[in-house]
C-alpha positions in Angstrom: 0.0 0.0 0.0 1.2 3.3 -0.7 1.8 5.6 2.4 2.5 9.0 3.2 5.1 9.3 5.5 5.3 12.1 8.3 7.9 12.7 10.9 6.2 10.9 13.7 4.1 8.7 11.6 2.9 7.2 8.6 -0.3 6.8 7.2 -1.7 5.0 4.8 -3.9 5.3 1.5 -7.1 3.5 1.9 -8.0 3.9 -1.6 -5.2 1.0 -2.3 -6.6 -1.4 0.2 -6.7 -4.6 -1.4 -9.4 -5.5 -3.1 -10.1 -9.1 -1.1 -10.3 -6.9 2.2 -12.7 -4.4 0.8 -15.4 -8.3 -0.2 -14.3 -9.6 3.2 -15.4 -6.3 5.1 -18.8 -6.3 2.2 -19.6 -9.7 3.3 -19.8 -8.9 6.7 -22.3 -6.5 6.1 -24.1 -7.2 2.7 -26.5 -4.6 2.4 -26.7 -2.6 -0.5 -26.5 0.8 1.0 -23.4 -0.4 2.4 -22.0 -1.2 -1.1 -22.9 2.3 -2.3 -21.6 3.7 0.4 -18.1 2.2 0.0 -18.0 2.6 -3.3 -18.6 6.3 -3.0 -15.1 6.9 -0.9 -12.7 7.0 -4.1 -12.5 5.8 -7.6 -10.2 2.9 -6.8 -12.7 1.2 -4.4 -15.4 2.0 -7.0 -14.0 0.2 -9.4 -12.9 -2.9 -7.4 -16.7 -3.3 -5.8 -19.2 -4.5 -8.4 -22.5 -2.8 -8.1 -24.6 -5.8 -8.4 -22.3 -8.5 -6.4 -25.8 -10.7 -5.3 -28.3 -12.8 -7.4 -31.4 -10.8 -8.0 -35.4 -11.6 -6.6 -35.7 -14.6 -8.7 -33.2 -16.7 -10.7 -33.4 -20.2 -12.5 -31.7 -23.0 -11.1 -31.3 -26.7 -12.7 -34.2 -28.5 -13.5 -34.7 -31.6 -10.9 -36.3 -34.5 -12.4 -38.6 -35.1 -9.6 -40.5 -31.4 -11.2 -39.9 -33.1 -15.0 -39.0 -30.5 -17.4 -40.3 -27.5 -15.3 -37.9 -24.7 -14.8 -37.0 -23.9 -11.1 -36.6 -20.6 -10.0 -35.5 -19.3 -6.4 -37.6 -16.3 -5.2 -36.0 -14.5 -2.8 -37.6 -12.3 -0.3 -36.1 -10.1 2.8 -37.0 -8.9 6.5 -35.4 -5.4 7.1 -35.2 -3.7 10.3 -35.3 0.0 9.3 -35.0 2.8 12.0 -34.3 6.5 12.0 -31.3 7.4 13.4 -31.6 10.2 16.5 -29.5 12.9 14.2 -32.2 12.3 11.7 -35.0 14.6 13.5 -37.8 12.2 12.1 -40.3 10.8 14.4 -41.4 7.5 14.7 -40.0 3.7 15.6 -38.7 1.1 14.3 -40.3 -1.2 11.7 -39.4 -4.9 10.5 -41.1 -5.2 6.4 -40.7 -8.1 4.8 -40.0 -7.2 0.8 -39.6 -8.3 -2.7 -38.4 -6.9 -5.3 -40.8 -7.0 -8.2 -39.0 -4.4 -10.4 -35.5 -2.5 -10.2 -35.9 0.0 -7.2 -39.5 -1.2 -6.7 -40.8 -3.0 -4.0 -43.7 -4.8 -2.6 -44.4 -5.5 1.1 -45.3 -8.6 1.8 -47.7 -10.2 5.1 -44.6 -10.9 7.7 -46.7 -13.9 9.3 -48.1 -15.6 5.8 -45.0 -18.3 4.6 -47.1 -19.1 1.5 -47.7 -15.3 0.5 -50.7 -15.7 -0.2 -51.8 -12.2 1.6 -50.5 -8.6 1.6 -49.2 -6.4 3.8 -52.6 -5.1 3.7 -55.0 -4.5 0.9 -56.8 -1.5 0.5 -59.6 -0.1 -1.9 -58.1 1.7 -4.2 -54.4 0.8 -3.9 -52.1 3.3 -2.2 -48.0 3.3 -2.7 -45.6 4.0 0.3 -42.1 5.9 0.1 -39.8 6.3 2.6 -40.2 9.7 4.3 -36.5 9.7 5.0 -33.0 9.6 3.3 -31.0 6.3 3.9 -27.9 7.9 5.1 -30.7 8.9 8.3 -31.6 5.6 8.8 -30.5 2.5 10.5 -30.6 -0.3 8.1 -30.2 -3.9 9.3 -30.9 -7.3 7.0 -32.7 -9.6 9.5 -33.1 -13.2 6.6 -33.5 -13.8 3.7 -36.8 -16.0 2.9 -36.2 -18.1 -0.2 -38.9 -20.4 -1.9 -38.7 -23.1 -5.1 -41.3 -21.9 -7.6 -41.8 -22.5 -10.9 -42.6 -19.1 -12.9 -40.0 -16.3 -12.7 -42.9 -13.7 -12.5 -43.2 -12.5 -8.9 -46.2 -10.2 -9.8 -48.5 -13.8 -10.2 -47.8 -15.2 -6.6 -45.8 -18.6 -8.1 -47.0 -21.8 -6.0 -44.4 -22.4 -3.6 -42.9 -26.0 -4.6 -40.6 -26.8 -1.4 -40.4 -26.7 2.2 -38.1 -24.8 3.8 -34.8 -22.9 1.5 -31.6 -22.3 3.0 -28.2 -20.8 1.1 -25.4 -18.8 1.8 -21.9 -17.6 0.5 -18.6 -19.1 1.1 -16.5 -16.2 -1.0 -12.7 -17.9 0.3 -14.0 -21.8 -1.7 -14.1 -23.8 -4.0 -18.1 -23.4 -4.3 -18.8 -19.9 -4.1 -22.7 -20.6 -3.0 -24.8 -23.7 -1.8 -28.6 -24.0 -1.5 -30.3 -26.0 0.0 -33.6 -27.6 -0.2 -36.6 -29.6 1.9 -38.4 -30.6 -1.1 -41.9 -31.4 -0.5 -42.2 -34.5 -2.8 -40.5 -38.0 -1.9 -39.0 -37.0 1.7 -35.7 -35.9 1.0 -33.1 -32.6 0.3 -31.7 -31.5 -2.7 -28.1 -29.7 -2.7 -27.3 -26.6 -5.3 -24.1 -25.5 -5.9 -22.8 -22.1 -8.0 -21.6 -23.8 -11.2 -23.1 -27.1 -10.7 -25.5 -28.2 -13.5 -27.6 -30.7 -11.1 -29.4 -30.9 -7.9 -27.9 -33.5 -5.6 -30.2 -35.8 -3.9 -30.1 -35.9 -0.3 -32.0 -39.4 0.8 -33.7 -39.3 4.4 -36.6 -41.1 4.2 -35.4 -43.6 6.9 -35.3 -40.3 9.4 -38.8 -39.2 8.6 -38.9 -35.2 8.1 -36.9 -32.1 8.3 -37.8 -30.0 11.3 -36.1 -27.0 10.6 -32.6 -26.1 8.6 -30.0 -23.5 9.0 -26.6 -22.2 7.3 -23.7 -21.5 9.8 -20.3 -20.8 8.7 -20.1 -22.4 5.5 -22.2 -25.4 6.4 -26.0 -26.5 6.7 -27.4 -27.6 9.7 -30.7 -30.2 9.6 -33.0 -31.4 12.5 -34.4 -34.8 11.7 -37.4 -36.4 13.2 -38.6 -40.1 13.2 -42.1 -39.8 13.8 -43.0 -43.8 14.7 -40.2 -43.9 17.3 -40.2 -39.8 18.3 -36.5 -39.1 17.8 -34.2 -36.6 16.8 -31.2 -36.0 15.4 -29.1 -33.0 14.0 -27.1 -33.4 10.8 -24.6 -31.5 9.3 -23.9 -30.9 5.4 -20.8 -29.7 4.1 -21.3 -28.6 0.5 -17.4 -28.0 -0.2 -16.9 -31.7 0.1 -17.0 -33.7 -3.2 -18.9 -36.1 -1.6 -22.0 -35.4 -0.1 -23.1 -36.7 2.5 -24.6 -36.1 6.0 -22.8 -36.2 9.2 -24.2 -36.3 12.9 -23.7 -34.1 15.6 -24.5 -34.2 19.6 -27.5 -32.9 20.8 -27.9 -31.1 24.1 -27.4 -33.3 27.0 -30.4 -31.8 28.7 -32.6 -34.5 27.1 -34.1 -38.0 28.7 -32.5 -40.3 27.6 -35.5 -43.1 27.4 -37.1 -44.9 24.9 -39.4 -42.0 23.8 -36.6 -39.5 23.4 -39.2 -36.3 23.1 -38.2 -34.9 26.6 -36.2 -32.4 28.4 -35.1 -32.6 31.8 -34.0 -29.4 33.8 -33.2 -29.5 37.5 -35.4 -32.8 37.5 -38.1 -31.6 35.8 -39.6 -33.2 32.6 -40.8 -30.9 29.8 -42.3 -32.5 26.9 -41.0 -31.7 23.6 -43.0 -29.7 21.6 -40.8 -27.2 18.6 -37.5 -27.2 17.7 -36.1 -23.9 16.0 -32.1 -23.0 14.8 -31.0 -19.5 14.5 -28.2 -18.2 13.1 -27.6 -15.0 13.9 -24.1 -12.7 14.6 -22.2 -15.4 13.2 -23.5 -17.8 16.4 -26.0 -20.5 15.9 -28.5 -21.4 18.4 -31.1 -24.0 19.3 -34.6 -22.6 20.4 -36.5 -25.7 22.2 -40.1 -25.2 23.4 -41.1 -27.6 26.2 -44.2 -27.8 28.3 -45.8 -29.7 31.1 -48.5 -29.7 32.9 -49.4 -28.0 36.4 -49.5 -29.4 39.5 -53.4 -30.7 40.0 -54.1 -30.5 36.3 -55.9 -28.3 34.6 -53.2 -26.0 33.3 -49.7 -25.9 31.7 -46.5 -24.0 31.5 -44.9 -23.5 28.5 -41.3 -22.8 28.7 -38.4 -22.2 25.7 -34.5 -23.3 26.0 -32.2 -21.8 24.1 -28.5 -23.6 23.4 -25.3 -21.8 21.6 -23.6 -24.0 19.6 -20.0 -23.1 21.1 -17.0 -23.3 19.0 -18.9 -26.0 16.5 -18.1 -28.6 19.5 -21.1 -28.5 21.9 -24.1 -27.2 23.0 -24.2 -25.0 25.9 -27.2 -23.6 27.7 -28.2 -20.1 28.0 -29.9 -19.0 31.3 -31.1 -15.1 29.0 -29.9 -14.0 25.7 -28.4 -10.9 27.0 -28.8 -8.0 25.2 -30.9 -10.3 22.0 -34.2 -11.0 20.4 -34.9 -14.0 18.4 -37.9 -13.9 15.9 -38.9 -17.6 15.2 -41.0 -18.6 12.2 -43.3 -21.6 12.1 -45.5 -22.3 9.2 -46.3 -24.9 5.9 -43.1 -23.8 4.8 -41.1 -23.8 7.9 -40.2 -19.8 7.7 -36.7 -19.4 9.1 -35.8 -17.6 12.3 -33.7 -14.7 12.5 -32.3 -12.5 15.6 -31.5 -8.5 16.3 -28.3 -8.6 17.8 -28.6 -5.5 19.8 -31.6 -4.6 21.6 -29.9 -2.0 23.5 -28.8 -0.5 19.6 -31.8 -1.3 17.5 -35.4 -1.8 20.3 -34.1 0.0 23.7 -37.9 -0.5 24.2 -38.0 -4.0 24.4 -37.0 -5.9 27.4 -33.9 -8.1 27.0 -33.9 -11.9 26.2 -37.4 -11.1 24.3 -38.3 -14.5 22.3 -41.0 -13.4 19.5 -42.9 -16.2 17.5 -45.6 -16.5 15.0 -47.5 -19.3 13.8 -48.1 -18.1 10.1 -51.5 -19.6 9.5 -53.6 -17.0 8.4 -57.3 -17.5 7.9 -58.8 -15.2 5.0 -61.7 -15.2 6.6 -61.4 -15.0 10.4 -57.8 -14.1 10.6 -58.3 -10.4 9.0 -59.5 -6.9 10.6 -61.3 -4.6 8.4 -62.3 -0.9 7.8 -65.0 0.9 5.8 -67.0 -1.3 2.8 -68.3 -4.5 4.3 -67.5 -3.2 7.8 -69.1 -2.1 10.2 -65.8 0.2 11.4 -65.6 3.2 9.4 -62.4 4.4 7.9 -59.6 5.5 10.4 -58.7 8.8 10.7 -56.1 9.9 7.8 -57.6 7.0 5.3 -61.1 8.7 4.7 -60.1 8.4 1.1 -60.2 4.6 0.7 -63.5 2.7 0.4 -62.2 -0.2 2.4 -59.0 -1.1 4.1 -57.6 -5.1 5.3 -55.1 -6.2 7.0 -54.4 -9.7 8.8 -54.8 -9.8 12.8 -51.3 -9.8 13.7 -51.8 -9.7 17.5 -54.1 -13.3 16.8 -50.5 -15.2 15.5 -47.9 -14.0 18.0 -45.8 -14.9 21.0 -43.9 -12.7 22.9 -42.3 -13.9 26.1 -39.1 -13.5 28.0 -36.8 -16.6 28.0 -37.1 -16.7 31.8 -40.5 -16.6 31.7 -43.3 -18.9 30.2 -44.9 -18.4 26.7 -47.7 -15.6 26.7 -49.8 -14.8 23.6 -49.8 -10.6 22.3 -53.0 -10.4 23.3 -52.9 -11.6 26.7 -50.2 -8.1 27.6 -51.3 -4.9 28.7 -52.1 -2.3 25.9 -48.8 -0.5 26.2 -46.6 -3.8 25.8 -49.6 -4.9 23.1 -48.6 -1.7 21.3 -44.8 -1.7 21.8 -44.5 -5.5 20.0 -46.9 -5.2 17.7 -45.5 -2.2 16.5 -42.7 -3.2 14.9 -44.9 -5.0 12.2 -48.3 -3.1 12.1 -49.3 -0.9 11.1 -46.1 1.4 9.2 -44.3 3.9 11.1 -45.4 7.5 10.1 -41.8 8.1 8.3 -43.2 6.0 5.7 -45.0 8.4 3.1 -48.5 6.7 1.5 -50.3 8.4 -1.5 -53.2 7.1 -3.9 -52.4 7.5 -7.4 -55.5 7.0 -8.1 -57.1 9.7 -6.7 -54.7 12.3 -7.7 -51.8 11.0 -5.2 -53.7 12.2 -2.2 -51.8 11.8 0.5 -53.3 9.2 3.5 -51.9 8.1 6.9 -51.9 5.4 9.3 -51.3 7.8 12.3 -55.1 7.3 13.3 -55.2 3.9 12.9 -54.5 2.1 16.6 -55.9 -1.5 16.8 -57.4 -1.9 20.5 -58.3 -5.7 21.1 -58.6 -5.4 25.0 -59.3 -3.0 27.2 -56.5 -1.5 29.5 -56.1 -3.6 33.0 -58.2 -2.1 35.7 -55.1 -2.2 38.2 -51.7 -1.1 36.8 -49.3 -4.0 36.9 -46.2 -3.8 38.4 -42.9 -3.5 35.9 -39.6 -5.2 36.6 -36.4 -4.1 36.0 -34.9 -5.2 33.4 -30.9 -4.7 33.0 -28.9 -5.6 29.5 -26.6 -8.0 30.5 -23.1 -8.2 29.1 -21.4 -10.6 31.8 -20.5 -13.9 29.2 -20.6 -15.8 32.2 -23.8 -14.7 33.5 -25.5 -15.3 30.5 -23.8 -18.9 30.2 -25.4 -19.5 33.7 -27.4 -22.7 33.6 -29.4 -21.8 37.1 -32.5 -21.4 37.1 -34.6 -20.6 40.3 -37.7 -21.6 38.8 -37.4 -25.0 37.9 -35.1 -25.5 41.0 -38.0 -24.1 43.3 -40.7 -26.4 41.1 -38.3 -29.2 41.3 -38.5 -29.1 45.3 -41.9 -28.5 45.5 -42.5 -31.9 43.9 -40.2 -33.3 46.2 -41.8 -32.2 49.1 -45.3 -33.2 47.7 -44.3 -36.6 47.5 -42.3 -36.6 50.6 -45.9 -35.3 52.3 -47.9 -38.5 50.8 -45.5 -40.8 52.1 -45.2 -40.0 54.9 -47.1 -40.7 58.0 -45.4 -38.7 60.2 -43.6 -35.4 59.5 -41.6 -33.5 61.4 -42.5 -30.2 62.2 -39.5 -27.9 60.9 -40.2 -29.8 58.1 -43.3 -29.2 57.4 -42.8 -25.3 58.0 -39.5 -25.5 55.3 -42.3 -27.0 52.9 -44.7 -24.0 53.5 -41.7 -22.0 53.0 -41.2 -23.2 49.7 -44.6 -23.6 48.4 -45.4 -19.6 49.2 -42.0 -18.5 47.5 -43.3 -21.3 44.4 -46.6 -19.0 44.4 -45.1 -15.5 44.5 -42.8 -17.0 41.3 -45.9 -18.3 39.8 -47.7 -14.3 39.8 -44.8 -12.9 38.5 -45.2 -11.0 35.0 -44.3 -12.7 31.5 -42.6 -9.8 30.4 -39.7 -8.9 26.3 -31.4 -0.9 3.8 -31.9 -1.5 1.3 -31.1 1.4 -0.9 -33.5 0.4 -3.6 -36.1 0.5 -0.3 -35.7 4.8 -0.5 -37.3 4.7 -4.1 -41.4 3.4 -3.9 -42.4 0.2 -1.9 -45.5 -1.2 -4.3 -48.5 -2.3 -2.6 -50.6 -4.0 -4.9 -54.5 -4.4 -4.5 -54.2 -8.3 -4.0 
């Protein structure tokens, strides 16, 4: 590199960094108002960076012969988090969209909690087309996934059938295959492996393992949980697609699990939890394990939900998280298995939220019951700021999510108070103010969703009390497997049985039991609380 040389030091030109550092630090990022951005700082860098160094919304891939002579195509959608940054001035929050790219620098949003996208962001009569209200360079841009789906037509406008299960890919600049995909086809159990430059699929046989749970892509490799339904186990594979022999290689599971006949169970501090979802994510270059257990309450009648979350440390084991510090995971269930994504930085990106926030949806949306609805075959008028439109509808988000701290058991949106209801739901629906709507239609009136606030339950009677929540940063605090909880439940149902066999009890004992059982009820009442720079030119919402 050349430098410039001074008498007490010497600095270098960073328009002569080499061109292999300027894709590594790209690929770390990958968004494209990163690329323009560094490609703005001199002519050198300009020239090195291509300005189109990613496949676009939909490409064709091999044909397979399981599809015949069909063409394949990968659609490729995205989830953005998109915020204004404080030096902006603008008001408003943050807002997750999940987008496509129909045409170059257009975009259309699509239904966050649909997998099949078979419903809109909204729809509204007549159609109304959103801008950002905002320059990108005032905005903080972060690419949560990348949602991919086998179709068969390379025309995004006419909703192509989804053919697969779930897609995963990624990029692997530094070998020998460039880019691997790979797919949960929905024909014939089984996966099929694409590779930049190969000219055919590669079958992946699993039929004696049953089904793909869910799939992930960690540092240059895919991750697959297997399930044998007729015997309930599990297993997690691994796929390196560098090797030129495919084939699947098994990993260790957590060693929380039963080991018994049944092998659908997790045991904590002695206490059983039934197996119920299984979720990776891959997020800040980590991979984690989301499991959902639940059992039922003492007495019957009830049940706890609760969610475990394992880091997959240094690619050797699986180590269990007590929080996820200063995280939120986001995890997708649905026909197609959506994936599951995290926001590394809630303290950066959501102060709002509490820490160790765990938000799912289960992406079965019913056109009929599973949409609200404003104006023409309503019987709520139009909102204030929409007047304009004749009707407006949108899918009941609230109805399909879970938000609950990962110390706490699962609650649904709609069970929270109206200002932690808001604060969640928020982030999807409906659009932050900075986003600019206007009906072309009807001479590019401008409308607004300011007046639109979706109250499913009245506010509580009696304020609840608030905890205080504190981002935590300690490694070994968060690697902390205690948990009081499940201890405390654990000797509860020892002292249970202790009290049915026994005749005679002592009576420091029994006072040690009532102890226990009134710090197991004050636990038990304890709150459940948790850029694109094509984006800046119009985001397309069609009429459905």
């Amino acid at each position: 590199m050349e430098t410039y040389s001074g008498k007490n030091k010497t600095i270098e030109k960073w328009s002569n960094l080499p061109r292999d550092i300027l894709l590594h630090i790209l690929q770390r990022h990958g968004l494209k108002p990163d690329l323009h951005r560094l490609r703005a700082v001199c002519s050198s860098w300009r020239t090195a960076l291509s300005p189109n160094p990613e496949f676009p919304s939909c490409f064709r891939t091999p044909t397979h012969p399981l599809f015949g002579d069909c063409p394949l195509f990968l659609l490729q959608t995205r989830f953005y988090f998109l915020s204004p940054l404080p030096s902006s001035g603008v008001d408003g929050g943050a807002w997750v969209a999940k987008m496509i790219e129909f045409e170059p620098s257009k975009w259309h949003l699509l239904n966050p909690v649909d997998d099949c996208r078979t419903l809109d962001y909204f729809h509204s009569d007549p159609p109304i087309v959103g801008k950002l209200g905002l320059s990108l360079l005032d905005c903080r841009v972060l690419e949560l996934d990348r949602p991919m789906y086998l179709v068969h037509s390379s025309d995004c406008k006419t909703r192509p059938e989804c053919i697969s299960f779930q897609v995963v890919g990624g990029w692997a600049l530094n070998s020998s295959y460039k880019y691997a995909l790979l797919v949960d086809r929905k024909r014939n159990n089984g996966l099929m492996l694409w590779r930049l430059g190969d000219k055919q699929w590669i079958d992946i046989e699993i039929l004696h393992w049953g089904c793909v749970l869910d799939m992930a892509f960690h540092n240059g490799k895919f991750y697959v949980i297997l399930f044998k339904y007729q015997e309930c186990k599990w297993k997690i594979g691994v796929i390196d697609p560098q090797n030129k022999m495919i084939s699947m290689q098994f990993i260790d599971r957590p060693d929380f699990l039963v080991q018994n006949q049944v092998d659908k169970e997790i045991n904590v501090k002695g206490i059983s939890y039934e197996l119920r979802y299984l979720k990776m994510v891959s997020s800040n270059e980590e991979l984690y394990l989301a499991i959902e257990g639940f059992r039922e309450d003492i007495g019957g009648g009830s049940w706890t939900s609760r969610m475990f979350v394992f880091l997959f440390k240094e690619e050797t084991e699986w180590v269990r998280l007590k929080n996820l510090g200063d995280r939120a995971f986001f995890l997708g269930f649905g026909h197609c298995k959506e994936r599951s994504f995290g926001i590394p930085s809630l303290k950066d990106y959501l102060p709002q939220w509490k820490p160790s926030t765990i938000c799912y949806w289960y992406p079965h949306v019913d056109v009929w019951s599973g949409v609200e609805g404003y104006g023409e075959g309503s019987s709520s008028p139009m909102p204030k700021g929409l007047e304009c439109l004749s009707s407006l509808i949108f899918p009941t988000y609230d109805k399909y999510f879970h938000v609950f701290n990962i110390q706490k058991q699962v609650r649904l949106l709609l069970d929270y108070p109206n200002k932690d209801h808001k604060l969640y739901r928020g982030l999807f629906f409906p659009p932050p103010p900075w986003v600019k709507w206007h009906c072309p239609s009807l001479g590019n009136v401008h409308v607004s969703f300011t007046g639109l606030y979706i109250d499913d339950h009245d506010d509580d009677d009696v304020a609840e009390e608030e905890e205080q929540h504190a981002y935590i940063t300690d490694e070994e605090q968060q690697h902390d497997d205690t948990d009081d909880e499940e201890e405390q439940h654990a000797a509860d149902i020892a002292n249970e049985e202790e009290q049915h066999a026994a005749d005679i009890a002592n009576e420091e004992e029994q006072h040690d039991d009532t102890d226990n059982d009134d710090g197991d009820e004050e636990e038990r009442h304890d709150d459940a609380n948790e850029e694109d720079g094509a984006a800046q030119a119009l985001i397309m919402l069609s009429s459905g």
